[in-house]
N, C-alpha and C positions, 0 to 999 in steps of 0.2 A: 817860688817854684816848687813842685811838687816830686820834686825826683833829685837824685842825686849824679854827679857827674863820676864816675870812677876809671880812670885808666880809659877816656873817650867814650865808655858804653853808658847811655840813659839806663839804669835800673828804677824800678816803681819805691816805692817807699815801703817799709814794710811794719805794720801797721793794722790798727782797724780798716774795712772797708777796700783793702786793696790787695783782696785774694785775684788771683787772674779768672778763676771759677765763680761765674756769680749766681746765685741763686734768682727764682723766678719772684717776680716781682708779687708783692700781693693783689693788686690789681689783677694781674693775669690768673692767680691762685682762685681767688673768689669768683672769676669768670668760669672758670673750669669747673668747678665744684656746684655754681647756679646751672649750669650744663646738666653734669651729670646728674642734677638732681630733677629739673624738669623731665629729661630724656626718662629716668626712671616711671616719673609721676604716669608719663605719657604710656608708659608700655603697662600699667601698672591697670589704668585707665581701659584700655584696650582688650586686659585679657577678661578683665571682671565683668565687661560688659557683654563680650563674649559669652561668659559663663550665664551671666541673668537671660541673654536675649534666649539662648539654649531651654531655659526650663518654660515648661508651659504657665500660661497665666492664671487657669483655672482648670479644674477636672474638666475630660472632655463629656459630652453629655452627649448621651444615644437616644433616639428619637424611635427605634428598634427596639420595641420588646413584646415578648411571647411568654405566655408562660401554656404548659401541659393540667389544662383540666380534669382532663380523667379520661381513662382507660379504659376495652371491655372488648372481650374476644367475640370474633365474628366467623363461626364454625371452630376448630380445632389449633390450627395454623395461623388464621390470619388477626396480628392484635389491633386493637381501631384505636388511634391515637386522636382524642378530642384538643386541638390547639386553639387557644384564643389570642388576638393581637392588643397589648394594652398598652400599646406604644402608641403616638401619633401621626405614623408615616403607615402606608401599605408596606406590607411587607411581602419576603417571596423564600416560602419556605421549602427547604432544598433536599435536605437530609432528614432519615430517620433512625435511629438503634435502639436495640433493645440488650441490655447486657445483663448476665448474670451477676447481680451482687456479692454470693456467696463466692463462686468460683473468678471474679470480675473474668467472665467469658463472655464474648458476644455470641448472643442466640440467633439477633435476625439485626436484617438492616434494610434500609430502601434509601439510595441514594437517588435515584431518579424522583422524587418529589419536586413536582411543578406546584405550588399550591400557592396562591397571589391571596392572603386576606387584608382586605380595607379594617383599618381602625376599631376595634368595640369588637369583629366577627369573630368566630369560631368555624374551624376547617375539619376534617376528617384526614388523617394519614393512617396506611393501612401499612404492615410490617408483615412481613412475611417471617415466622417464626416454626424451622423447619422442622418437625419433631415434637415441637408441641410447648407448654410450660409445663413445670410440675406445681402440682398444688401444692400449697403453704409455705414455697419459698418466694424470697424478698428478689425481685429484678425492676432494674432503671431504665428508664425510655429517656433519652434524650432525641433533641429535634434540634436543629442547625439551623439558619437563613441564607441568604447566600450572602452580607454583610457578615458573617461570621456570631452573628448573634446566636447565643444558646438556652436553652431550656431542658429542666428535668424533672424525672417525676418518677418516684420510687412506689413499688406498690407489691401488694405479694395477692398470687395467683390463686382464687377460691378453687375450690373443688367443684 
């Protein structure tokens, strides 16, 4: 028998193995522990793929492009903006500026530009530039689409 009789009371024996506090089995140890380790793996799994699916696969690519051929006053006031399309979508170009480089001041603008060119063409936009340019200094034309596509074109005004 594994106990002792003393004064009527069974007492445990005392002893290896016979704390009243028993600890957790190994079994259950290493159950615990395959747990939390899968559960890690899983959350671990989750946020990284998160993070990959987030970035893009490749550069996006615009199918929109314009560039500003050249420039050349039409009376006093009005600058003639030559725009070509060397993208391969039509495009539908929207805006026009003209801004001083020296002072980066905008001279003229024409936001009402409706101008549709198909692929390869060249369009005419005209800027209304109030006051006039001064000869020999350096001013920027840019032109907008309505995709947000941009173009510019720096030039300095002949006499």
């Amino acid at each position: 028998m594994d106990s002792e009789v003393s004064k009527g009371v069974v007492q445990p024996l005392r002893g290896r193995g016979s704390s009243r506090l028993r600890g957790v089995s190994p079994v259950v140890a290493t159950a615990l522990l395959v747990l939390i380790a899968v559960a890690t793996a899983a959350l671990l799994y989750l946020w990284v793929m998160g993070t990959v699916s987030n970035q893009p696969t490749s550069e996006p690519t615009f199918n929109d492009r314009i560039i500003v051929e050249s420039v050349g006053m039409n009376g006093s006031d009005n600058l003639v903006v030559y725009v070509r399309n060397v993208g391969s979508n039509t495009v539908n170009v929207s805006a026009a500026y003209v801004i001083d480089s020296v002072n980066n001041q905008l001279k003229g603008r024409n936001t009402s530009v409706n101008l549709q060119l198909q692929p390869g063409k060249v369009g005419e936009v005209i800027v209304n530039v109030s006051g006039g340019l001064e000869a020999g200094k350096p001013y920027i034309v840019k032109v907008a689409t309505l995709t947000g596509v941009e173009a510019s074109y720096t030039f300095v005004k002949r006499s």
